[in-house]
N, C-alpha and C positions, 0 to 999 in steps of 0.2 A: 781594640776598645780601650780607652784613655778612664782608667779608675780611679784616678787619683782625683781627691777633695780637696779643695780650696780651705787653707786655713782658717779656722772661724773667727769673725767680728768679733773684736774683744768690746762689750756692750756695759757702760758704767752707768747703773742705773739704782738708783734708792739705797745708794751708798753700797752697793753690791759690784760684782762685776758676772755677767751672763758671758755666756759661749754662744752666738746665732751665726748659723747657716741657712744656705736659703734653701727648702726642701720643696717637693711638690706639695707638702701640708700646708707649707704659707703661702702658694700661691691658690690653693684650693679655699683658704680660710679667709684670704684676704678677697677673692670673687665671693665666697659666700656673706662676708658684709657689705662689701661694696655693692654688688650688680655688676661687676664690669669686672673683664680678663687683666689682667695681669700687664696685658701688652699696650691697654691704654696710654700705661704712662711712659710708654717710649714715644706717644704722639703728642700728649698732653697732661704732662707730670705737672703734680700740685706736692706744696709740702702737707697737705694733710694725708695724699695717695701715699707719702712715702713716708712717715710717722707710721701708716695702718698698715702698711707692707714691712715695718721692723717690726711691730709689735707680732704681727701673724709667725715671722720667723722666727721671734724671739720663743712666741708660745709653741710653737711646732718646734723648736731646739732643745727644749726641756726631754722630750722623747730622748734624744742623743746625749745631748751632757745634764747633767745632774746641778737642781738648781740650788745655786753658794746656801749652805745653812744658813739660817736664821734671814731667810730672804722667800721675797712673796712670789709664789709662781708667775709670771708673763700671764700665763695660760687663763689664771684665776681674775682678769682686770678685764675693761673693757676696755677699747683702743682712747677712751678720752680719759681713762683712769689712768695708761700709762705714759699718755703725750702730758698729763700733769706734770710728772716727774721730769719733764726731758727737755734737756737744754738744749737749743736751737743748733748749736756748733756739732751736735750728735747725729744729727740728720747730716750734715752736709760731709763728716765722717762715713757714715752708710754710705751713703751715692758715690764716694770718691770710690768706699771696699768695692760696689758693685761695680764703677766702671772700670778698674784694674782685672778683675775677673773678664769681663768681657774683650778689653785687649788683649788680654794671656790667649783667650780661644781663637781671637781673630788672628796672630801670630802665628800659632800653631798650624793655621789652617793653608798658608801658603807656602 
């Protein structure tokens, strides 16, 4: 059994910086806004699926790391309160973190 965690997403947001991992809470949180599994957007990824799929991890990360003082929880916003804050170049950072994580396992696995 492979226990080892993926380094967390260093996330610069409202002049703060978060810790997010991707946990089964963001993908539970991000099906419970959306309607739709988690797996959609390996068929049909939009940047707003992947804006609402940081922010779910970001707010499900606060469980795990402790969120910077004087900084607003993830948790407390709604996905359009904290795609305000967020620079476009931030998303395209996520998707590179996630698909490095998905090589590492596809590696491992041959």
């Amino acid at each position: 059994m492979n226990t080892k965690i993926k380094k967390p997403f260093r996330l610069q947001w409202g002049g703060h910086e978060y810790l997010v991992i991707e946990t089964m809470g963001a993908l539970l949180r991000f099906q419970a806004y959306t309607g739709r599994d988690i797996l959609t957007m390996a068929t049909d990824p939009s940047l707003a699926d992947v804006a609402i799929y940081l922010w779910a991890a970001a707010a499900s990360s606060e469980k795990l790391y402790p969120v910077p003082e004087g900084a607003t929880p993830i948790s407390s916003l709604t996905p359009q309160d904290f795609a305000d804050l967020l620079p476009p170049q931030v998303l395209l950072d996520w998707q590179q973190y996630n698909a490095q994580g998905q090589q590492t396992d596809v590696k491992k696995k041959k």
